[in-house]
N, C-alpha and C positions, 0 to 999 in steps of 0.2 A: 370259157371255151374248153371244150372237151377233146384231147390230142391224145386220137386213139393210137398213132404212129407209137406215140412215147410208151404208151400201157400197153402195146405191143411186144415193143424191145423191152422192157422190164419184166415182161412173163416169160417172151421166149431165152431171153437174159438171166432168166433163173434170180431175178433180184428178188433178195428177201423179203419184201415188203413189195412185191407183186399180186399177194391177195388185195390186202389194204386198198392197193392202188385201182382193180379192177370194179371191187365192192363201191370205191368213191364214184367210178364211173356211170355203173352201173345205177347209185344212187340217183346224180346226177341226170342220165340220160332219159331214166323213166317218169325222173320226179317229173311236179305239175308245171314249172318254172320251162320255160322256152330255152333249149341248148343254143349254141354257136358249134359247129364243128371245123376242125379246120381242113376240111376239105370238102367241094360240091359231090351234094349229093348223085348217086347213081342215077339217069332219069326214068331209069324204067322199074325202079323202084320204089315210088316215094321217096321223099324226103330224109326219112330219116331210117328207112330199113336197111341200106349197107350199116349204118352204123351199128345197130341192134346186132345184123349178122354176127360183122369182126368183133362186137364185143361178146359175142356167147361162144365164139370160136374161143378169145383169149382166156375167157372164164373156165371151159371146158379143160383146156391146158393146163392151166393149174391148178383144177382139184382132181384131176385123173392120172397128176404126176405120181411117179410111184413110188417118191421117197417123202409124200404129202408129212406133213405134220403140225398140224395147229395148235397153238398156245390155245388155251381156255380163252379167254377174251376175244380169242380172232374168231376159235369154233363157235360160242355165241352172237358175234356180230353175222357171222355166215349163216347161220338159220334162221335169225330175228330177219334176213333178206331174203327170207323166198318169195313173197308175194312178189317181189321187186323183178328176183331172179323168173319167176316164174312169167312175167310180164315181158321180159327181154328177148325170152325164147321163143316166146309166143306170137311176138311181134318181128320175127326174126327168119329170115327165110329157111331156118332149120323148123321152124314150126313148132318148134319142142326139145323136148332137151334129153331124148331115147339116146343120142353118141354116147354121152356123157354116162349114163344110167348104167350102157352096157360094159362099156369100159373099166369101169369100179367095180360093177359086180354082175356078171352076164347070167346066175343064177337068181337073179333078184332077190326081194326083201328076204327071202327065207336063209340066202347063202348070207346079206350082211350081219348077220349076227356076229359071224364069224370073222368079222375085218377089226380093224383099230378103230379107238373111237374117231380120229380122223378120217379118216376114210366114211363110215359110216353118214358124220353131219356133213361131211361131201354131198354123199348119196341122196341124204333125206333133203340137201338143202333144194337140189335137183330136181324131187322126186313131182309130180305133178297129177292131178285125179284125172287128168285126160290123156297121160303116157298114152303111145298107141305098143305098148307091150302087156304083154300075158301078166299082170301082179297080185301078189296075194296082199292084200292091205291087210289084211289081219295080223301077219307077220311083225308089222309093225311093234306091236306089241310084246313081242322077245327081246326087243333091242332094247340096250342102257335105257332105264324108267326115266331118263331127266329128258335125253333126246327122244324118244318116246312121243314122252306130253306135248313137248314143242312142238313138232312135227306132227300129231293129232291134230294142233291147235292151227296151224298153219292151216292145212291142209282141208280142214270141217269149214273156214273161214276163206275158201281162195276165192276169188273174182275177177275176174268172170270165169265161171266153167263153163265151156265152150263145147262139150260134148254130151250124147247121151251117157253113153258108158262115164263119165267123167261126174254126169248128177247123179249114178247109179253108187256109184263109189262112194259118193258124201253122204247118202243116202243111210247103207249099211254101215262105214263109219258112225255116223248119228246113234244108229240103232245101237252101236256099240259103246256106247257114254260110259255105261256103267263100271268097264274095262279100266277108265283111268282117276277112277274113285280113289286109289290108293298112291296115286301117282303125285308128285310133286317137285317144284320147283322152289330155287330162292322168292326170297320177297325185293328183286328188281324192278325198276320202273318198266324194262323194255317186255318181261313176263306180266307184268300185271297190266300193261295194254295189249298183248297178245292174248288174254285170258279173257280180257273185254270185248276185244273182237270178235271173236270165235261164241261166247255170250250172246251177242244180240246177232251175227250174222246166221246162228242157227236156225233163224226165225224165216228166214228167205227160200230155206228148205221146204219139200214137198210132202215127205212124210208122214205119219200121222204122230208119232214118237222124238217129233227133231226136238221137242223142247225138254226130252229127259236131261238131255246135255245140261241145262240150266241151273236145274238142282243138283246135278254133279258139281257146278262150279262156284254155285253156291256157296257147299261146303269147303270147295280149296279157297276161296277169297275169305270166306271165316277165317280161315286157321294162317291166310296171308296176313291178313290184317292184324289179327292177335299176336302173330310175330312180331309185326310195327308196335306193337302197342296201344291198338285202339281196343276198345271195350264198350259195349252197352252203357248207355248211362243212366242215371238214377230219375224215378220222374222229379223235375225241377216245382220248386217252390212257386205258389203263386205269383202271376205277376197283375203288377198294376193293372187298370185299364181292361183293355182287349186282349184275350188269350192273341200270345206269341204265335205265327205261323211262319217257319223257313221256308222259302220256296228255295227247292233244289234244283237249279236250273243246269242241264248238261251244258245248252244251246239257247240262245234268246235273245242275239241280236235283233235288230227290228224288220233286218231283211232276211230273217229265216223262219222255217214255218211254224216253228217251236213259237215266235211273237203273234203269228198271225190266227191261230188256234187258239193259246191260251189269252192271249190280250184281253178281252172280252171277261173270261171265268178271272185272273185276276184282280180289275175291276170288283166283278161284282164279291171276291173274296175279303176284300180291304174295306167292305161296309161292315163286315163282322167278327174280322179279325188285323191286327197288326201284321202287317205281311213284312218281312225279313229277304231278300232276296240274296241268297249265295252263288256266285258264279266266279269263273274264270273272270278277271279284266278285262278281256279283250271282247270280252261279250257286251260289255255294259256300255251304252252310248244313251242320250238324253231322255230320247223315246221309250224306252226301257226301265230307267231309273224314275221317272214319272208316274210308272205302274207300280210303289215299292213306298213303304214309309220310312225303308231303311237297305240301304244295300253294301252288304258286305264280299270284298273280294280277294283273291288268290293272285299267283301268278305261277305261272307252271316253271318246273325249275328240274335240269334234265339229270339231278342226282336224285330225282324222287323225294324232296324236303317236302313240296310244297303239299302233301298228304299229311303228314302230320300236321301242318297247319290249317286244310280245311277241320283235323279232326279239334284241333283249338277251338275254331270257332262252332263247330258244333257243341262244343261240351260251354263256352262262355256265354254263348248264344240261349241258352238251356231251353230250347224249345216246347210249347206244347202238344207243336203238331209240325209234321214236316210232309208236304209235299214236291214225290218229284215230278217233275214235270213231263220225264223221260229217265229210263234205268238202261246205259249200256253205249250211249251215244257218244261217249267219254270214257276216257280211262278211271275215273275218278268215281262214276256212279255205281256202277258192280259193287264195289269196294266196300261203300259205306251205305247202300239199300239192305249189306248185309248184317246190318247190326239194330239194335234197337235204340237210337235216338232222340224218342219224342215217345211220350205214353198213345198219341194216334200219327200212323204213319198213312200213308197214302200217296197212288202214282195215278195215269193217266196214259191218255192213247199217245202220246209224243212219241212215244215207239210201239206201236199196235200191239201187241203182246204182252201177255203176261209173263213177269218176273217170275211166278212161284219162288221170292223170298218169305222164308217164314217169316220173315223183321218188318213185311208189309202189310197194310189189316185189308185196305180195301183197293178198289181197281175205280175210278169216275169216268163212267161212259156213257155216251147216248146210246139208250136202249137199242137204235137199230141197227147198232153194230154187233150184238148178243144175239147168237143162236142158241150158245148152251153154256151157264157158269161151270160147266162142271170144267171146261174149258181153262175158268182161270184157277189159279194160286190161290189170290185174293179173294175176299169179298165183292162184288159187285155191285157198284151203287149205279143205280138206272137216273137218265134223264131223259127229260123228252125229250127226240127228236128236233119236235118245232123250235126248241129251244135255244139251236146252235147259231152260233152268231162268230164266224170271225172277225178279227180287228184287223182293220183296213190299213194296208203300209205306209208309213210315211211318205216312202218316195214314190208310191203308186203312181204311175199316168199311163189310164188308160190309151190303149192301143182299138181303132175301129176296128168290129169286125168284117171279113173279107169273105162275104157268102159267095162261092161261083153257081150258081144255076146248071154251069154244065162243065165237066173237066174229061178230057181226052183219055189222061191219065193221073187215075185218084189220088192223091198226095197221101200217104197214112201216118202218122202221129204216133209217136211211142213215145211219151215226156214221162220216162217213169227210171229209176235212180237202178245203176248198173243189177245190184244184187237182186232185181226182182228179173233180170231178165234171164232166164233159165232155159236151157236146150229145149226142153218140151216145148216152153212157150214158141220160141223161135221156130221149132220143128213144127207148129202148128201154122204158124204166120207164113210162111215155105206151103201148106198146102193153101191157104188163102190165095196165095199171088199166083199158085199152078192155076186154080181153079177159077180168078175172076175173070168175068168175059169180058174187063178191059184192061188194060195195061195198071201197072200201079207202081207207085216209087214211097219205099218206106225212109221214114226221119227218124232219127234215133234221139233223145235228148237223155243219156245219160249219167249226168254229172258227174263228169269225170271228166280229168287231164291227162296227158303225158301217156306215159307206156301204156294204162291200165285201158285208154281210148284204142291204142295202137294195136292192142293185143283183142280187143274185143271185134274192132273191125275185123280185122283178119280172119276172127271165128266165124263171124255173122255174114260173109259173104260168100261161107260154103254151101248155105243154104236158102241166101235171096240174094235178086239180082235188082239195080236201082236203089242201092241204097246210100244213106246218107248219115255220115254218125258224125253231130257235132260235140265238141268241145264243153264245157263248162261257158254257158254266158251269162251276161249279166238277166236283172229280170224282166229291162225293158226289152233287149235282143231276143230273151226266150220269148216275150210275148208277140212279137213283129213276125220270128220265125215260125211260131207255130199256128198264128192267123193264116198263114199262107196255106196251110193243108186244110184237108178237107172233112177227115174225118180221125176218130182216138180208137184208138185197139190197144185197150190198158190190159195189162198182166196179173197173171194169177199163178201161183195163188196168194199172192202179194199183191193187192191193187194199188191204184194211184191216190187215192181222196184229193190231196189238192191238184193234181193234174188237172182232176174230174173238173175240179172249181174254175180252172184256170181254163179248160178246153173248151165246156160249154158257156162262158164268159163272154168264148171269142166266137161264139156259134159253129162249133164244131161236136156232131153228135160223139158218142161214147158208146163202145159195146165193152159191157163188161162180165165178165164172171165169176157168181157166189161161190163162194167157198165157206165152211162154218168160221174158222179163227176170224177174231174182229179184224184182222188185216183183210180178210177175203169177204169182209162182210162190207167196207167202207164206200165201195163205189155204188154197191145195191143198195145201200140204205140214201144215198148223195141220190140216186137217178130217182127213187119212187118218192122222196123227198120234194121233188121240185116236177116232179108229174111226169117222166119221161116215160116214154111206151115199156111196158114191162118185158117186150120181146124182145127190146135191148141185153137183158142182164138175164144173162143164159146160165143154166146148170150142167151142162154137158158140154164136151170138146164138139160135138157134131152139131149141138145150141149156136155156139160160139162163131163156129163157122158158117153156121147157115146166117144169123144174123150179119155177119159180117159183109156177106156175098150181098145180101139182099139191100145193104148200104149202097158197096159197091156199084151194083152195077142198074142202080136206079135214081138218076140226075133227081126225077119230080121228088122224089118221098126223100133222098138228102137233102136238097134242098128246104123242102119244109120242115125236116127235124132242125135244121141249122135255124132256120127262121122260129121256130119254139123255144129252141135253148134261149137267143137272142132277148126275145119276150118276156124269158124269166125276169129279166134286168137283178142278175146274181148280188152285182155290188152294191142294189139298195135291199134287195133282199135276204142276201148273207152276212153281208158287214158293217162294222160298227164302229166308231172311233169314241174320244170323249167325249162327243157332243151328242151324240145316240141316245134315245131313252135305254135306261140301263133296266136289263132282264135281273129275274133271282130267281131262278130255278137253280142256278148252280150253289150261289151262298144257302139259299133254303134250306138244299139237302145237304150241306157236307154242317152248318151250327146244327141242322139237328144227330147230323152223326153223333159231331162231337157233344151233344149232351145228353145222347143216349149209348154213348159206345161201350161201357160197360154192358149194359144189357143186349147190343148185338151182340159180343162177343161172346156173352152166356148163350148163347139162340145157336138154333142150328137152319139160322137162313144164310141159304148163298147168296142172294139174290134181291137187294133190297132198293125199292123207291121211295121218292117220301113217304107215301101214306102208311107202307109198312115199316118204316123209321115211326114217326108217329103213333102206331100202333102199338110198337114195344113202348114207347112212352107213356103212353096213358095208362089209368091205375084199374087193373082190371075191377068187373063192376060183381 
């Protein structure tokens, strides 16, 4: 239980360890975990908003005192908490944390230069892309280099941003990656998952340049790791049998998507290679280990050891070939996708985007996620489409679907993960519900708990009315709740793919919008895949919304897209378990990589299918 009284009288008490005490709170009260307070809540607050309040009043207090002074240890515990802190205030009937901002330093980022470095990681820890104050984020960049990088990294990585001006900010930050090339930090565990995040949430970005950041952090995780002591390693000695294959798994229990995507490629991997799976322990459960001829594991350990010991078994392991299954999803994969561990490396869509690690050779994707390799890092190995088969969850039990024929007011579906939902998108959903000629009530499923839910409602009802933003549920609850709507309005430029699977599953049509990155490509490739109307998957914002209206506010033709989706019958069409005739289009093309990767990599194709694998194989005539 959380007894704000006490953390009260210790700030306003000037007790020593009154940061300490707030930061635990503050942990505490955003985390995912259900609080206790001791006292009922306000009722015309929600539940849990007086608490938020008195706690970014108390917070406020003590970093605006003006004989502040932070040990090292505390000022980094203070900044590793902005998301947290930024979540607090957010959800807080101050809305934001501008008291605070001005109070420290009323000429902004450009006057903190000029403060103590207390004061300063005050500031920055405060500092938020949706202030509703005049700032130069650029300024940034004057300040001590160590707090600096933090606070870049924070800040490129916040969620939810909740404003335009707020994705406008991240935006031009992005654009400005190349700025903290020089820039660095120790080799801490709590920096190198900061440096991870900020890594793949660049990806959620709008811009055309968000993924320069990656190659910048590329090279700081290089020279992180070389501190640790890891190193490239040498290509290993033959091994017996079947070439060695690591699979690097971020994520892969059997109820996440990471199992339900690769399960299938997997399979048909282990027909022609020794598969090795490296994961966290906590990931590994029956169903999992089943898919593996060998599964080696970690456990995360909060002095940052257990990184040396993934790199053990990397190097005892001496692999031929490593795929990840996802690069960024973990603190752990940035790290060591930056090195060269295996003579052929190789990732995949588990995180839609490309790495541009130079340490990665190729990228394995269904072709119709590919607009343009120039896109990726990697190489591109093409598959077909028809080819795609997820593997069907253990604990699956299907849920009926629930077609209405006619609804008063359209239920709308958003089941797509916090970081894709961005102001634009929001700011377009806002003209949808102005303009449909019947009532509409939006569901939010973005997996998320605690503050980060509390702070995003808050955002998301300045600009729609009837909404509903639930919780993290399990995946029979998400599938009951989201049967009950009527239609999906997935996000861009970040799409859903399994949403999609899961929406139209439950005969619930999808409008979606192409974007080039294979994240923006997954829903358009999912809907012409399985035959849905092409006027679904719009190329323009005005696409988007005419489709959307024409959803809306026509009972007979949603009806029938709900009753088509239905038809598909997805689960005997898309999924597969052990018993499935097993596909090889995916072992096909990645043995013949591996025994012609040497002459890809003399080739200057980006962009390679079997037959062009094949081609470089055979002996010219």
């Amino acid at each position: 239980m959380i007894n704000l009284a006490e953390v009260e009288r210790a700030v306003h008490g000037r007790a020593p360890d009154a940061l300490d005490r707030v930061l635990d709170a503050v942990t505490a009260l955003t985390g995912d975990e259900p609080v206790r307070l001791g006292y009922p809540a306000a009722p015309d607050a929600g539940p849990l908003r007086l608490a938020y309040t008195r706690l970014a009043a108390a917070l406020t207090a003590v970093l605006c005192a003006p004989d502040l002074e932070l040990g090292e240890d505390q000022l980094l515990r203070l900044m590793f908490a902005h998301r947290e802190i930024g979540h607090l205030f957010a959800a807080s009937a101050f809305d934001g944390a501008e008291a605070g901002l001005l109070a420290l330093f009323p000429d902004g980022l450009k006057a903190a230069a000029e403060g103590s470095r207390s004061r300063i990681a005050a500031y920055l820890a405060l500092l938020n892309l949706d202030a509703r104050l005049d700032l130069d984020f650029v300024a940034l960049f004057d300040l001590p280099p160590d707090l600096a990088l933090l606070s870049y990294l924070s800040l490129v990585s916040q969620s939810p941003v909740r404003t335009l001006v707020g994705a406008q900010r991240r935006e031009a930050l992005l654009e400005a990656a190349d700025r903290i090339g020089a820039l660095s930090v120790g080799p801490r565990l709590r920096a190198i998952v900061l440096i991870s995040v900020a890594w793949m949430d660049c990806s959620y970005a709008s811009g055309p340049h968000k993924h320069r950041l990656k190659a910048v952090l590329n090279g700081l995780l290089r020279r992180l790791g070389e501190a640790m002591g890891f190193h490239d390693l040498a290509p290993p000695a033959p091994h017996p049998g079947k070439p060695r294959m690591v699979v690097a798994a971020e994520i892969i229990h059997a109820r996440h998507v990471q199992y339900r995507y690769f399960g299938q490629y997997l399979r048909q991997l282990r027909t022609r290679f020794h598969l090795v799976l490296l994961t966290e322990k906590s990931e590994v459960d029956a169903h999992v280990s089943a898919l593996f001829d060998e599964v080696v594991t970690f456990e995360r350990q909060a002095s940052g050891g257990h990184l040396a010991e993934i790199f053990d078994h990397f190097r005892s392991l001496a692999p031929d070939a490593v795929f990840w299954l996802s690069v960024g999803m973990r603190h752990w994969g940035p790290v060591f996708a930056n090195l060269r561990l295996a003579p052929l490396q190789f990732t995949a869509i588990g995180h839609s985007a490309s790495t541009f690690c130079p340490t990665l050779d190729y990228y394995l994707i269904e072709q119709g996620y590919v607009s343009d390799p120039a896109l990726f890092g990697e190489r591109v190995l093409l598959l077909p489409d028809e080819s795609l088969r997820f593997e069907r969850a253990p604990a699956y039990v299907p849920i009926p679907p629930q077609v209405r024929d006619q609804a008063d007011t359209v239920r709308i579906a958003v089941p797509s993960n916090m970081l894709k939902l961005n102001p634009g998108f929001l700011t377009l959903l806002g003209q949808i519900q102005a303009r449909a000629s019947r009532p509409v009530a939006f569901e939010f499923f973005p997996n998320a708990r605690g503050g980060a839910v509390e702070a995003f409602r808050r955002g998301v009802l300045r600009s729609l009315k009837a909404v509903t933003v639930h919780s993290t549920l399990g995946y029979e609850g998400y599938l009951a709740a989201l049967s009950a709507c009527d239609l999906i309005l997935s996000p861009f430029p970040f799409g859903g793919l399994h949403s999609v699977v899961d929406g139209l599953r439950q005969g619930l049509p999808v409008v979606a919008m192409e974007r080039p990155e294979p994240h923006g490509m997954t829903d358009a490739m999912l809907l012409r895949l399985l035959g849905m109307p092409d006027w679904m998957i719009a190329e323009t914002e005005d696409a988007y919304v005419a489709a959307a209206l024409r959803v809306i506010g026509d009972d007979d033709l949603r009806g029938a897209l709900s009753r088509q989706a239905v038809a598909l019958d997805i689960d005997q069409r898309l999924f597969g378990d052990a018993t499935t005739p097993l596909r090889s289009e995916v072992s096909d093309l990645v043995w013949a990589v591996w025994r012609s990767h040497a002459a890809i990599m003399a080739s200057d194709l980006k962009a390679l299918d079997l037959a062009a694998v094949q081609a470089l194989a055979a002996p010219s005539s």
